[in-house]
C-alpha positions in Angstrom: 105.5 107.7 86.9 105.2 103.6 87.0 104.3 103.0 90.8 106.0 99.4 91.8 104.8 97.0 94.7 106.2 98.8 97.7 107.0 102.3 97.0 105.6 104.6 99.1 106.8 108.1 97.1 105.7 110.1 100.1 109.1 108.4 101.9 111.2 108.3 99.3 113.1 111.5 98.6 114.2 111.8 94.9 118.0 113.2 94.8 117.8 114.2 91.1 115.9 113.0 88.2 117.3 114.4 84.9 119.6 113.1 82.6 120.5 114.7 79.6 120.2 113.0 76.3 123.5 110.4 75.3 124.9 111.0 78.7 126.1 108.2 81.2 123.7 107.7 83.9 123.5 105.2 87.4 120.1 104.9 88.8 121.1 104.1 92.8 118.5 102.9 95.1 119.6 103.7 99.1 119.1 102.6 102.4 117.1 105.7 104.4 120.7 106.4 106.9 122.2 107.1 103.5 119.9 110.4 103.0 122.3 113.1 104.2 125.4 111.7 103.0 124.2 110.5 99.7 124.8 114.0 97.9 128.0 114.7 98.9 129.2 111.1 98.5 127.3 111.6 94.5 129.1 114.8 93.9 132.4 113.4 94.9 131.8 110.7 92.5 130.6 112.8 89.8 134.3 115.0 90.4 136.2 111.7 89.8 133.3 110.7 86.6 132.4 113.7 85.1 129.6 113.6 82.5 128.1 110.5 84.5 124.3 111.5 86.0 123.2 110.1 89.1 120.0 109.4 90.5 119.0 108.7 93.3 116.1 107.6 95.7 116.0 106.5 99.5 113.5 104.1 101.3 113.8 101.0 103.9 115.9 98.5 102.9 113.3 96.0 102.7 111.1 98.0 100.6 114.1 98.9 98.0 114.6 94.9 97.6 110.6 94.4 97.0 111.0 97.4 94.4 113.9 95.6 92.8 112.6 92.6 92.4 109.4 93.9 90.9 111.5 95.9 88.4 112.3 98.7 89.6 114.6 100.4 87.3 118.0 100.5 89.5 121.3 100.1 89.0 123.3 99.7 92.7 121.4 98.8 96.0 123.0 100.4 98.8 121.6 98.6 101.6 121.9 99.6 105.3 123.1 95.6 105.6 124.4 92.5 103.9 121.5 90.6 104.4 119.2 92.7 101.8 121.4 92.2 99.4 122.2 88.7 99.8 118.1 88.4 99.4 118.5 90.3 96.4 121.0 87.8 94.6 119.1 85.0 95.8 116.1 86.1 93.9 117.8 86.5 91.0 117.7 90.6 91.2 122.0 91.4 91.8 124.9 90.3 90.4 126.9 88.3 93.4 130.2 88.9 92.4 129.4 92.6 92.6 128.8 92.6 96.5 130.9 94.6 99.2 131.0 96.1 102.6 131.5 99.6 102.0 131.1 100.9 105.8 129.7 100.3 109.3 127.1 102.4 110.6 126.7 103.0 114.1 123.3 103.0 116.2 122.4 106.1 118.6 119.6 107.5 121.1 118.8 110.7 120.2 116.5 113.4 121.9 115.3 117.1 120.8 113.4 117.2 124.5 115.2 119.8 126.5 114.3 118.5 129.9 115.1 114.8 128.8 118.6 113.9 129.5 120.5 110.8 128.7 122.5 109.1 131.2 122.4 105.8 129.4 119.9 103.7 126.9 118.5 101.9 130.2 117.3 105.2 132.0 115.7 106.6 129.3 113.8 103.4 128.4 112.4 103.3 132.0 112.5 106.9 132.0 108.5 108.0 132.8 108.9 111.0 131.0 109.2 108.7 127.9 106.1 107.7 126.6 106.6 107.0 122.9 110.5 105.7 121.9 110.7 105.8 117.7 112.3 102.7 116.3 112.4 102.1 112.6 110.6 99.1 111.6 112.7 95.9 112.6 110.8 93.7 109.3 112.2 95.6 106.5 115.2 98.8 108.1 118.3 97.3 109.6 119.0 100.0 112.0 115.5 99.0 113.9 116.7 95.4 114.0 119.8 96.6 115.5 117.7 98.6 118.4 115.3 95.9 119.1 119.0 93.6 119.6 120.5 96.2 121.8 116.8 96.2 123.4 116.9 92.3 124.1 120.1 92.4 125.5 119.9 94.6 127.7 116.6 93.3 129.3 114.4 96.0 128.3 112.1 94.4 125.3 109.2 94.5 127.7 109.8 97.5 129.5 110.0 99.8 126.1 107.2 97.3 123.8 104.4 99.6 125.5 106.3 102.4 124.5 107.6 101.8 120.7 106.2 103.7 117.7 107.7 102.7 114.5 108.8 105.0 111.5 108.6 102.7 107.7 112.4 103.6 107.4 115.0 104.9 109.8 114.5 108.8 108.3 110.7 108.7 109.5 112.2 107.3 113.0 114.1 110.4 113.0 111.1 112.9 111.7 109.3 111.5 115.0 112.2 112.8 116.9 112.9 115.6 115.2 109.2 116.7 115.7 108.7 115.9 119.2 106.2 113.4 118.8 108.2 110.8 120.1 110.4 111.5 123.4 113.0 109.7 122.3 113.9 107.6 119.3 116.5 105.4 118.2 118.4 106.5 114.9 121.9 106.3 112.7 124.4 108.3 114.1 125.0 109.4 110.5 121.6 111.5 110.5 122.2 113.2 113.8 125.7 114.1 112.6 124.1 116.1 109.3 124.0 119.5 108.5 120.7 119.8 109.3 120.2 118.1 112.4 123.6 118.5 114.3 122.4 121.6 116.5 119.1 119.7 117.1 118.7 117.8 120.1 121.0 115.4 122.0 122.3 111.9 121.4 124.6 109.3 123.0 125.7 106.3 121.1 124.4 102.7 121.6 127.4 100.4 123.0 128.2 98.4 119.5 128.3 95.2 121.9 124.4 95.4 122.2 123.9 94.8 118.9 125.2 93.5 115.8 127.9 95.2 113.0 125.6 96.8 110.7 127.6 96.5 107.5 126.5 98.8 105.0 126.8 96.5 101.8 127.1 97.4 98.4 125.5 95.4 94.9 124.8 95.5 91.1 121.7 95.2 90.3 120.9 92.5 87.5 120.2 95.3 85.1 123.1 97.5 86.6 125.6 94.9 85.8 125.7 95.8 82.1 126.1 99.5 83.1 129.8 100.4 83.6 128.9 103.7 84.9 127.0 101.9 87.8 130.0 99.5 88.6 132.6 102.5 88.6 130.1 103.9 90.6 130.0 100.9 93.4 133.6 100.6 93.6 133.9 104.5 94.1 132.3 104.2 97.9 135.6 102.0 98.7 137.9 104.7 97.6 139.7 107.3 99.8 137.2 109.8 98.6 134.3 108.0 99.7 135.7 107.3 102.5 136.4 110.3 103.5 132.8 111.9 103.2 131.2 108.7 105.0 133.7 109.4 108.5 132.2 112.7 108.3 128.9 111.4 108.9 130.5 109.2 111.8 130.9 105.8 109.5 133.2 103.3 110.3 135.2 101.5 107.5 133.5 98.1 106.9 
């Protein structure tokens, strides 16, 4: 397999690789808060376009751009904001006229310590019991900028600096959780609200005020724009369908 400038295969999870021969195919590239609701949301798509193939591979949203713009092979970026893919147009890489808010993800504080509880993002920040607090890498995965923000504003950057471990995308953030070694970490409400981590730990939401709207945002790639498999595919996640399967993972519409 080609490696490009940026990929890091042991973080990116590959959704589905094989297309048959003559079939219609999109190659999607997604943010790392996308990784549980990505299958569902592809199968739903696949119900409404049958015969189209979809693949699929997750990694910071920073890193995806980097990928793209060294030639990556994608068709849509699904970025966890509209920043990304505004970086992506203006280096030539998507196809402007293509871009959308699809949804709003939400920020939360999640814990799989028993004896940790969570009165508030302030207690458990100065909380002593809490000596490593996962945060997704601020430089290149939206959901860390948004928890160093609600950090900031609340007063606490110093307080929780000597504490932070960072994860390359928000679904290593939440491995550290999930794993124990980090007390506390923050993370997308739409992981937490997955099949496979639901049971697992305890959460509260980030007040939205503490940080800013992270619009998940939507674009054709320059070599996706000639695919109209891929552009069906991009204005599928604003349908009621789509729709539908991101509120179950606790999205907001953009």
């Amino acid at each position: 397999m080609q490696q490009f400038p940026g990929r890091s295969l042991s973080l990116l999870i590959i959704l589905a690789l094989a297309r048959p021969a003559g079939a219609e195919g999109v190659s999607v590239a997604a943010a790392a808060n996308l990784v549980y609701v990505l299958e569902p949301l592809n199968a739903a798509f696949v119900k409404e376009c049958p015969g189209v193939v979809v693949t699929s591979e997750i990694g910071a949203s920073g890193s995806l751009v980097a990928q793209i713009k060294n030639g990556a092979p994608y068709d849509v970026f699904l970025s966890a904001d509209m920043e990304y893919p505004h970086m992506l147009i203006q280096a030539g890489g998507a196809d402007a006229a293509s871009l959308a808010a699809f949804a709003r993800g939400k920020l939360v504080l999640w814990t799989t310590k028993p004896r940790l509880s969570l009165p508030s993002v302030e207690s458990v920040v100065r909380d002593a019991a809490v000596v490593k607090l996962a945060v997704a890498n601020p430089a290149a995965a939206p959901y860390g900028r948004a928890a160093m923000q609600a950090l900031a504003r609340l007063g606490l950057s110093d307080v929780a600096n000597a504490k932070l471990v960072y994860g390359e995308n928000i679904t290593q953030t939440a491995q550290f959780v999930s794993s124990g070694n980090a007390e506390a970490g923050f993370v997308a409400l739409s992981l937490v609200l997955s099949p496979k981590l639901k049971e697992k730990g305890v959460w509260i939401e980030v007040p939205e005020a503490l940080y800013d709207p992270i619009e998940q945002g939507g674009v054709l790639t320059t070599r996706g724009a000639g695919n109209p498999a891929a552009r069906r595919y991009l204005d599928f996640l604003r349908s009621t369908a789509a729709q539908k399967v991101l509120a179950t993972f606790g999205y907001a519409q953009p």
